[in-house]
N, C-alpha and C positions, 0 to 999 in steps of 0.2 A: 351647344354643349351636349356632351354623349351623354345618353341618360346611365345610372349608376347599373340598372341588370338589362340585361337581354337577354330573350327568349333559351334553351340550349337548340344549340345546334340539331337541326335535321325534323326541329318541329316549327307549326305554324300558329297565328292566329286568326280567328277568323271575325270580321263583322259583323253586321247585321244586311247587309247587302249579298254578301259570301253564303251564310248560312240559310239565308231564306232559300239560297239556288240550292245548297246540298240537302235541307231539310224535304225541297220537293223531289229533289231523286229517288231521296232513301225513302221516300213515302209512298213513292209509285214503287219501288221495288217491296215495300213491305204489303202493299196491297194485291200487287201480280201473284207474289210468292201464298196471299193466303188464297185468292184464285182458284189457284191450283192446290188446294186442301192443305197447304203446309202452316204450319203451328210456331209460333217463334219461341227463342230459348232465350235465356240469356244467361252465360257462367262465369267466374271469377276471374277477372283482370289476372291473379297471378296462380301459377300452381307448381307445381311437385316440379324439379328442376328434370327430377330423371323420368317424366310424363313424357315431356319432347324428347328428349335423348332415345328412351323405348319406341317413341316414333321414326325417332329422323337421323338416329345414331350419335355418336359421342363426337364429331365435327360441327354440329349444332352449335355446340354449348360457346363455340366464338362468335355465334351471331346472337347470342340473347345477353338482356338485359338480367344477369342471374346474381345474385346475392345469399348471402348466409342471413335468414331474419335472427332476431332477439333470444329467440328458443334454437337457436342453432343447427334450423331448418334450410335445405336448399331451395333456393325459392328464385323463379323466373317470373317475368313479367312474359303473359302469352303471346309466341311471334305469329302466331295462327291459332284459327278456332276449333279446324276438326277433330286436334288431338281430347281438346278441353269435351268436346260436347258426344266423342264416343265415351269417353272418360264416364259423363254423366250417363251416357245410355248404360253401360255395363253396371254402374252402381244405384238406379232407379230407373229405367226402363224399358229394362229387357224384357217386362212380362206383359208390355202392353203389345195389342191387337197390331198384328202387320199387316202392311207396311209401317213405320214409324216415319212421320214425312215433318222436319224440321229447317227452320232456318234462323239465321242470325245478324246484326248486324255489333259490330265494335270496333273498337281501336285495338289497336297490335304494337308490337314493339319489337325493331331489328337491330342491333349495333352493327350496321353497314355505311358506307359513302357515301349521302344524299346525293343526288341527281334529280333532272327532271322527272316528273312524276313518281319517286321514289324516296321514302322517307323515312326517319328513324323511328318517328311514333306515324302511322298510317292505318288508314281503317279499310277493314274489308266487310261486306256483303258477301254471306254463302248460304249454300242449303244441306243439307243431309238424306238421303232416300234409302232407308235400313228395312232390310226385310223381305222386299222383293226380286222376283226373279229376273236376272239380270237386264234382256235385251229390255223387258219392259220398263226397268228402273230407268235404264240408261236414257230411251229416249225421252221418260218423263222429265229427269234432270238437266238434257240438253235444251226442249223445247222449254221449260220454263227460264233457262237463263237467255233463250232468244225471245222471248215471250216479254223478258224482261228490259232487254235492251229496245224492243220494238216500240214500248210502252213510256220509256223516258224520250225516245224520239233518235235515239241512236240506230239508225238500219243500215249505216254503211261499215259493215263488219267482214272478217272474215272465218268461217269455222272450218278448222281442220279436226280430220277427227283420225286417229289411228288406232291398233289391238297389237298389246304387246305380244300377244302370244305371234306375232309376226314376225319380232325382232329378234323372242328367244329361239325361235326356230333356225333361224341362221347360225345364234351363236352356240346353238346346244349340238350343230356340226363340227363345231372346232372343235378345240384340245385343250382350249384357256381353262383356267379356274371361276369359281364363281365370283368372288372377288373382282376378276380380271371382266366377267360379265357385268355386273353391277359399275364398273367403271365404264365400260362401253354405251352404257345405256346413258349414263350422264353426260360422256362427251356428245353423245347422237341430242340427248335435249337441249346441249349447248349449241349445236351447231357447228362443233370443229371437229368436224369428221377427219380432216387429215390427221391429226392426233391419233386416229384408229392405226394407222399406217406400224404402228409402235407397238400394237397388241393383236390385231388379225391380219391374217394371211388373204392374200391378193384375192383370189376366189370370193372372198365374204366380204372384202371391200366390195367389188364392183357387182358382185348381188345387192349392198345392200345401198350402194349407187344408182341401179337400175331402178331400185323399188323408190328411194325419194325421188326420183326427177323422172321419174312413170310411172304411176303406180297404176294407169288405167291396164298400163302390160300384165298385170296381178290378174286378171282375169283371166288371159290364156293357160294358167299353171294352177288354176285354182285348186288342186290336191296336193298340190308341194307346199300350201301357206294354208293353215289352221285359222283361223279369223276372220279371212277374207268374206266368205257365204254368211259370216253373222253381220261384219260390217253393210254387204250388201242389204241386208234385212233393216239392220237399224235405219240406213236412209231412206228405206221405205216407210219405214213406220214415223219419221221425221215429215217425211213429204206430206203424209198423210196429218200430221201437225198443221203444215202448212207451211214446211220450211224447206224450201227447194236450195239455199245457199251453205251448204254443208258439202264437205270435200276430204275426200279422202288423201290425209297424210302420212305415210309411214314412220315419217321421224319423228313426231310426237310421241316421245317416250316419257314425259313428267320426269325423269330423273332421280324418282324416288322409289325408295323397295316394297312401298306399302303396297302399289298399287298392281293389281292384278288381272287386268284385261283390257277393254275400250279405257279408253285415255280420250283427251278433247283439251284444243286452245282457241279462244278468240283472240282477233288480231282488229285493231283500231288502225285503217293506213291511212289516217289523220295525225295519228303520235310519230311516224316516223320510224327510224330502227327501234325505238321502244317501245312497241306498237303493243305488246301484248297484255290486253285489262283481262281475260278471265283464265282460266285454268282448271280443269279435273277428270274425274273416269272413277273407272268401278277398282274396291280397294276391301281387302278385309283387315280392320283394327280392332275390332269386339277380339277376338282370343288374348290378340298378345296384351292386350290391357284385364285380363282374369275373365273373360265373358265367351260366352258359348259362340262359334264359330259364325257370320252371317253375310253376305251379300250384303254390297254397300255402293251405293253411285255420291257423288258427290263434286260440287262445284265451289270457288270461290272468286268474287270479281274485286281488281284492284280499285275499288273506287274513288280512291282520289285520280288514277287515271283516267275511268269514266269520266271525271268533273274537266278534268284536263280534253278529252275527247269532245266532249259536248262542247267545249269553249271552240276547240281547233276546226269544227264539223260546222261551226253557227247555228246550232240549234240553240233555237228561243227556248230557253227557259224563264218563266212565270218568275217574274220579281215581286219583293213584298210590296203589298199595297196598304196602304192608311187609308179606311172607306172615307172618314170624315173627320177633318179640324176644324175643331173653335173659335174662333176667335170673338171674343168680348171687347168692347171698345168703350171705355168707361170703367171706375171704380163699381158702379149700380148695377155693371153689368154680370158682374164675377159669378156673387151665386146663384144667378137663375143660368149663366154659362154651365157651371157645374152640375145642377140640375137635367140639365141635359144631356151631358158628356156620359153623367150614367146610366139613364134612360137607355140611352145609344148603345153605350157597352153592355147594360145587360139584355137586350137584347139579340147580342151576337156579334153588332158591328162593332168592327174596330175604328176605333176615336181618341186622338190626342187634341189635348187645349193650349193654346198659349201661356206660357208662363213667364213669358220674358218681360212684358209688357209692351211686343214690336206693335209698329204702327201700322197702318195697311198694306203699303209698299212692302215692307221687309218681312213681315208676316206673309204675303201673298207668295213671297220668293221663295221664304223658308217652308213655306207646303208646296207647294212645286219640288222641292231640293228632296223632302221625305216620301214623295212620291203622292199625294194627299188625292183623292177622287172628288172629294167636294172639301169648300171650305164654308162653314154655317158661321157667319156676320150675327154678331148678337148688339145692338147699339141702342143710343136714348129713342131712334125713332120706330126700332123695331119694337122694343119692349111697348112701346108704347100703346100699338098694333097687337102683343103677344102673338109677334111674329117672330121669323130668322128668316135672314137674306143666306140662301143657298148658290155659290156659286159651283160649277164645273169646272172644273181645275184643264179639259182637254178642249172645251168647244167654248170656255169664257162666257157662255149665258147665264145668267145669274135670277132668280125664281123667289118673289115669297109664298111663305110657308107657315102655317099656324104653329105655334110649339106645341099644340096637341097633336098636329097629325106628322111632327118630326118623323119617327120612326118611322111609322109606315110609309114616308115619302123616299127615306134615306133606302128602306130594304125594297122597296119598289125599283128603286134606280140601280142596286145592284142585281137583279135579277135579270 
């Protein structure tokens, strides 16, 4: 029989198998990111409908989840975080000491086409670097989101990095309008460059042919391309991170008008043509949101692709573990079981007890099935002993044990 609701389209659920793996993601990246001196934020699920719009233009508003509330307020559910968290820096803290180094984790909301790794409600990881000057922000922000993938166990990536000011150079030789620029630049981020064929002139196609499928050629004309001598800087000061796997791409243009020089995409060629988990570069948004003009680097990683990446890569990820189950074998045994169980837990380990009343067989299966490290036998012959029968749920030895020195033998064994 179909059950009477299902989930809506384009979202998921997740278990306690699912979540133990994403909870150790997001906890190595919330650890990397404070590492690296950055501060977490966290801002409101929904805001001002015309926040994204003043970012991302009035095309936007078909991909959000937007609504009229109660007070006959426009009001979005956020499809991204950076607009929300300059938002916050221009109206609480702009006066604090620069740099301003933040990051975030939450959920997002697109009214788009689910697909693999792409989802209606989907959460991202990113950071913010407000304040400093540029080349220095840029590599701090790139190395910490390789810093960050290195650290979940993801190293088979690929980083392209490019400078718009390389793109506009070409197109600020035409004739086009800016309009017709800004179109350019989002076909160049899509990838359907023949599409150009319809707005530049031959000359600035196969210029701007020469630079994606050579860009090592950018060297010989290095005074005809403004960005190039900084790009060459930033992968020094990247190497000098320790990250030798960054490459220079000119068609990385983010597609979007906020941004205003180094741009950068990781590519996962584990996901296939949908390869791409992170995305960003340097961007000014403090003005156009009421705040004083500033240098801004910033990144955001798709992380449900990441989880998708790390599955398709086979990287072991740490599943949850149950240090220790109970089992009591006897009515006599119940509360001196319980007695224990808390012992256990307030001391740190994690410990569930039977409550079914299973026998030893189905009991032994159902701590196996929850993943269980040891199983503590509490029975007429142990109590009798004010012992427990400790078994190892991976080498099947089995140990007594005084119920006085329970803990210390259970936090011994996991150490």
């Amino acid at each position: 029989m179909m059950p009477e609701f299902q989930r809506p389209r384009g979202t998921r659920d997740f278990g306690p198998e699912e979540m133990a793996k994403r909870q150790f993601v997001e906890s190595e990246m919330r650890e990397t990111a404070r590492l690296f001196g950055f501060g977490e934020v966290m801002t409101p699920t929904f805001e001002s409908t015309d926040l994204f719009i003043a970012k991302s233009g009035e095309d936007i508003v078909g991909e959000l989840y937007a609504f009229e509330d109660k007070g006959n307020r426009n009001i979005a559910l956020r499809p991204e975080l950076t607009a929300s968290v300059m938002r916050f820096y221009v109206n609480e803290m702009q006066s604090l000491p620069k740099p301003v180094k933040v990051f975030y984790y939450g959920n997002m909301f697109r009214y788009e086409r689910p697909q693999a790794g792409r989802y209606r409600e989907f959460f991202q990881f990113g950071a913010e670097l407000i304040g400093a000057p540029s080349i220095e922000a840029d590599a701090e922000v790139i190395a910490l989101a390789l810093a960050t993938l290195k650290n979940i166990g993801l190293e088979d990536v690929v980083v392209r990095i490019g400078h718009l000011s390389i793109l506009q150079s070409i197109l600020d030789r035409t004739t086009i309008s800016e309009s017709e620029k800004r179109e350019c630049r989002r076909i160049i981020d899509k990838g359907e460059i023949d599409k150009l064929k319809s707005i530049l002139p031959d000359d600035a196609i196969n210029e701007l042919n020469m630079l994606f499928s050579n860009p090592d050629k950018v060297s010989s004309v290095l005074n005809t391309y403004p960005g190039v001598d900084y790009l060459r800087q930033l992968l020094n000061r990247l190497k000098a991170y320790g990250f030798t796997n960054c490459t220079v791409d000119f068609s990385v243009a983010r597609g979007l008008d906020y941004y205003t020089g180094m741009v950068f995409e990781i590519d996962a060629p584990s996901l296939g043509a949908e390869k791409q988990i992170c995305g960003g570069g340097a961007y000014k948004l403090a003005d156009l949101f009421g705040g004083q003009e500033v240098n801004s680097t910033g990144f955001a990683f798709g992380f449900d692709r990441i989880i998708l990446a790390l599955e398709n890569s086979e990287v072991e990820v740490p599943k949850q573990m149950l240090n220790a189950y109970i089992l009591p074998i006897g009515d006599s045994a119940r509360l001196p079981a319980t007695e224990i169980l808390m012992k256990l837990r307030n001391a740190g380990i994690s410990t569930d007890m039977d409550l079914m009343g299973r026998n030893m067989s189905k009991a032994m299966k159902y701590a196996n099935n929850i993943g269980a490290q040891k199983v503590i036998i509490i029975g007429e012959k142990e109590l009798t002993e004010e012992s427990v029968t400790v078994r190892d749920m991976k080498s099947g030895e089995q140990e007594l044990v005084s119920i006085s020195k329970i803990v210390q033998f259970i936090t011994g064994c996991l150490n």
